[in-house]
C-alpha positions as CSV (number, residue, x, y, z in Angstrom):
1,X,4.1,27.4,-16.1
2,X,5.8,28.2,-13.1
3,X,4.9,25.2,-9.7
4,X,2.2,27.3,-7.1
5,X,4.3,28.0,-4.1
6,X,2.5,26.1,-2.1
7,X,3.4,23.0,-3.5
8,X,7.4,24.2,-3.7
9,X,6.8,25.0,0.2
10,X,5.0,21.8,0.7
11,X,7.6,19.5,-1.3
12,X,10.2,21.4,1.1
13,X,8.4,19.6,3.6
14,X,7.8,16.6,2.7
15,X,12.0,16.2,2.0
16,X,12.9,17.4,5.1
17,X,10.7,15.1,6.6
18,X,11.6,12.0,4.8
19,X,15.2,13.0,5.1
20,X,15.5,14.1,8.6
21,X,17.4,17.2,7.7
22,X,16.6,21.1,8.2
23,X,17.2,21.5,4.5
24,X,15.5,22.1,2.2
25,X,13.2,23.8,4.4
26,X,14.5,25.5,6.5
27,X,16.2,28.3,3.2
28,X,12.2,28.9,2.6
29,X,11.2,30.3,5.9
30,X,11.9,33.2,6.5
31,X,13.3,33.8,10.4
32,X,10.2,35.5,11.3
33,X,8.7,32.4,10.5
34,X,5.8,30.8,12.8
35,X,3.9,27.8,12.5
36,X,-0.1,28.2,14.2
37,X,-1.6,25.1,15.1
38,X,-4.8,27.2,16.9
39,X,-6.5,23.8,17.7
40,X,-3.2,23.2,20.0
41,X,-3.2,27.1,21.2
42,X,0.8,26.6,19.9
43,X,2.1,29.3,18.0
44,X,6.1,27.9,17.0
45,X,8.7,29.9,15.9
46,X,11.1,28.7,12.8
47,X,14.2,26.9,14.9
48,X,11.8,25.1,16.9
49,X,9.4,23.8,14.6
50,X,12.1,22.9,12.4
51,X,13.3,20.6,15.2
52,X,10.0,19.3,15.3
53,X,10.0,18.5,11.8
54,X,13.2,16.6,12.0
55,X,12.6,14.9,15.2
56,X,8.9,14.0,15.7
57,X,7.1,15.3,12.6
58,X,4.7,12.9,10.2
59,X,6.9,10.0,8.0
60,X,5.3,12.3,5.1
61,X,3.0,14.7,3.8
62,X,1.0,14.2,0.5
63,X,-2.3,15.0,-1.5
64,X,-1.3,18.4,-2.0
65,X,-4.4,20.8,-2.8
66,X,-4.4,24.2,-3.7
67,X,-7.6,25.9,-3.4
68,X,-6.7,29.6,-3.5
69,X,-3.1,31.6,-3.9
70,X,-2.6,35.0,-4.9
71,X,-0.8,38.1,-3.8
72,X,1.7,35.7,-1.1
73,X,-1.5,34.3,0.7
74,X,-1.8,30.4,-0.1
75,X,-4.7,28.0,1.2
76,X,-5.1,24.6,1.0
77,X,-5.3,20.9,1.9
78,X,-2.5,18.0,2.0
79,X,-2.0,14.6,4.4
80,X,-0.4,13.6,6.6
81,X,0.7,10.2,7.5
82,X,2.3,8.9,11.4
83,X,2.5,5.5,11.4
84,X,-0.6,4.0,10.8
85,X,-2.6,7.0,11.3
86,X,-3.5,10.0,7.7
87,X,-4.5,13.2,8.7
88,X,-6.5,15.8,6.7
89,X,-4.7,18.7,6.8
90,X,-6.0,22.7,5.8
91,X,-3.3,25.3,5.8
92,X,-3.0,28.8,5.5
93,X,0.0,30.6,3.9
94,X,1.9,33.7,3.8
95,X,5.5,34.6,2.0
96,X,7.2,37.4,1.7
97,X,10.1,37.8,-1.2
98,X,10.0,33.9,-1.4
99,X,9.8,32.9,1.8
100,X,7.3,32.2,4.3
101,X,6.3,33.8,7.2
102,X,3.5,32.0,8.6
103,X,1.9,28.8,8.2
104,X,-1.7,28.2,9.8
105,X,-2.8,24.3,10.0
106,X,-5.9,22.7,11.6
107,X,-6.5,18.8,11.1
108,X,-8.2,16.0,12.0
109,X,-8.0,12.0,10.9
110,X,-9.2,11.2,7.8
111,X,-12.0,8.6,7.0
112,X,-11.4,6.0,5.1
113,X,-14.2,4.3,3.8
């Protein structure tokens, strides 16, 4: 079958990310795009965070969970890793013909027994 789109969004991620580049991400959001961190009170918009991504975002994301998607709304976990610190991260989702249009995340450090 066809990969969930969270996953393809998440992958798009996780390359940017490793590579330090805009693409592949950046083609998936759309340019109403903004990223919600409400635990931070920062709402971002798509240039900015994509900066962020590049520029001080995790070494990598991982773990990806889907735990509902339907109708262009996606929830789910993944990690995150900075160094020597992994993150548990839950994300909400929406796209729009493809791309996305806002991303939701809250997180906190994962325990490792």
């Amino acid at each position: 079958g066809e990969k969930m789109s969270a996953i393809k969004y998440l992958e798009a991620w996780n390359q940017t990310m490793a590579t330090k580049t805009e693409e592949p991400l950046a083609s998936l959001l759309h340019d109403s795009f903004h990223m919600h961190s409400p635990r931070h009170g920062e709402s971002t918009p798509k240039e900015e965070h994509l900066k962020w991504c590049v520029n001080e975002g995790p070494d990598s994301i991982g773990d990806f969970k889907v735990l509902y998607e339907a109708n262009g709304v996606m929830v789910g976990t993944h990690s995150a890793t900075f160094g020597d610190e992994k993150l548990l991260v839950m994300y909400y989702g929406k796209e729009k013909n493809g791309k996305l249009t806002e991303w939701t995340i809250n997180s906190g450090p994962l325990e490792t027994s």
